[in-house]
C-alpha positions, 0 to 999 in steps of 0.5 A: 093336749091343750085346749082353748075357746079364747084366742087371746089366751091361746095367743099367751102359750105360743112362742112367737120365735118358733114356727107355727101351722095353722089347720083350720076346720069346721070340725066333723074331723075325718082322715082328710084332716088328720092327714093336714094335722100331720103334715103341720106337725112334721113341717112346723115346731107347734100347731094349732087346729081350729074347730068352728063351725062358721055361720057367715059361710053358710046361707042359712041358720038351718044349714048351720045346725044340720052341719054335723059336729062332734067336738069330743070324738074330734079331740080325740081324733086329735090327740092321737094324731098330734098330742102336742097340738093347741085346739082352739074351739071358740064360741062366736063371739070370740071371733065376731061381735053381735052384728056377725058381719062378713068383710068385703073382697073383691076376688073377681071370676074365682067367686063367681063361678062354680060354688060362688053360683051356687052358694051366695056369700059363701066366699066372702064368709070362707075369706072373713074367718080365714082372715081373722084367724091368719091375723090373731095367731100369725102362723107360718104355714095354713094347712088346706085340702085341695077337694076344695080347691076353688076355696083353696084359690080364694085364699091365696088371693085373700093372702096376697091381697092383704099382704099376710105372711103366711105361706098356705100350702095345698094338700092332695084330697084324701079318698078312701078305697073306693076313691070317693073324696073324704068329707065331713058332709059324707056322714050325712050320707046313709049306706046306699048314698055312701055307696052310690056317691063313687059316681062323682070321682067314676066321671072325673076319672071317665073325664080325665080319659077322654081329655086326651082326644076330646075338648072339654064342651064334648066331655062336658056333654057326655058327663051331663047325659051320664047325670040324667041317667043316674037316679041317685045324683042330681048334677048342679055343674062340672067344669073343666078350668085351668088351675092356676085361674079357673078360666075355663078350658076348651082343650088340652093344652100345656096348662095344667087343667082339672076337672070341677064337679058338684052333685047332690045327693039326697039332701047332702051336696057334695064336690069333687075335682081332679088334676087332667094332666100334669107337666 
């Protein structure tokens, strides 16, 4: 197991003539991620997991302490999962210099809507890290869950637009036995929380079933109302889009379409989708 908080010398130990996958993580690791891990592990001949947390994607300092973190349980995580994996941990100033400014992009509607509405900035951070990492370690492949799906987007328009090599590749949303999607920020919750947090994926499914017969204005009514019905969560949107652009669907169609939810829970906010229907 190697570990590393310089690029630069983690850049030293890698053989540019042999594939490279690349997982970048805020750390927190759960099995959505080790999930990621192993499927770089099998697809490429040496793999780098990145664990930092990183500030520009956050609005504020106080949302950036109160993530949770803890870098030795994910070593081990790791280790055991991909021994043969490279940890790269930096500091921020490995990354950012003193000013710690975000880059600018232009990725029209696939920022302003959804999460783009509800967390300013967000993106541009989410695009910045992403593109300073593609850019030091030029992997072959980038690993990225499809529970944050709208991100996922995000980045490969990053990609396209700046021409980078690198392939990213979408991966299923890991659940646990009751559906609830896997999250770092699901360790924030407390046994009550957890439990009552299935709602999120009860409504998707429940609007995955009413897609057959009903558009999505009226499904979109019926969720909201089941919303103001709930005493635990607090819904901030959900959004039937199509998935190749995330323009909004007003009814099924040959398209493949998913269903886009976020909720607060508590003081933890947490985000769902799922795939309507497939071709």
């Amino acid at each position: 197991m190697n570990f590393f908080s310089q690029y630069s010398v983690l850049n030293s130990c890698l053989n540019k003539n042999k594939t490279i996958g690349l997982v970048p993580t805020m750390g927190a690791l759960h099995e959505g991620h080790i999930s990621l891990i192993e499927r770089a592990t099998i697809e490429n001949e040496q793999v780098i997991v990145t664990i930092f947390v990183n500030p520009t994607q956050f609005e504020n300092s106080e949302e950036v302490k109160s993530y949770p973190q803890n870098l030795n349980l994910d070593i081990q995580m790791i280790k055991k999962a991909s021994p043969k994996s490279m940890i790269y941990a930096p500091k921020s100033n490995d990354l950012y210099d003193s000013k710690m400014k975000t880059y600018r992009y232009e990725f029209g509607i696939l920022e302003k809507i959804m999460e783009g509405k509800f967390r300013n900035g967000h993106f541009q951070g989410v695009a910045t890290i992403v593109e300073k990492l593609l850019n030091n370690f030029s992997p072959t492949k980038a690993y990225f869950g499809e529970k944050d799906f709208q991100q996922l987007l995000i980045i490969k328009s990053l990609v396209n637009q700046k021409k980078i090599s690198t392939s990213i590749v979408g991966c299923s949303t890991y659940r646990d036995s009751q559906g609830l999607a896997l999250s770092s920020r699901n360790k924030l919750l407390n046994t009550k929380e957890l439990k009552n947090a299935i709602f999120l994926i009860e409504q998707l499914k429940l609007a995955k079933s009413l897609w057959k017969k009903e558009n999505s204005l009226r499904i979109t009514k019926i969720i909201e109302e089941n919303f103001l019905n709930n005493i635990w969560l607090k819904l901030d949107y959900f959004d039937i889009r199509f998935e190749n652009n995330l323009l909004k669907a007003k009814e099924k169609s040959d398209q493949k379409t998913r269903a886009f939810i976020a909720a607060r829970i508590g003081k933890t906010r947490l985000i769902d989708n799922l795939l309507l229907n497939e071709y």
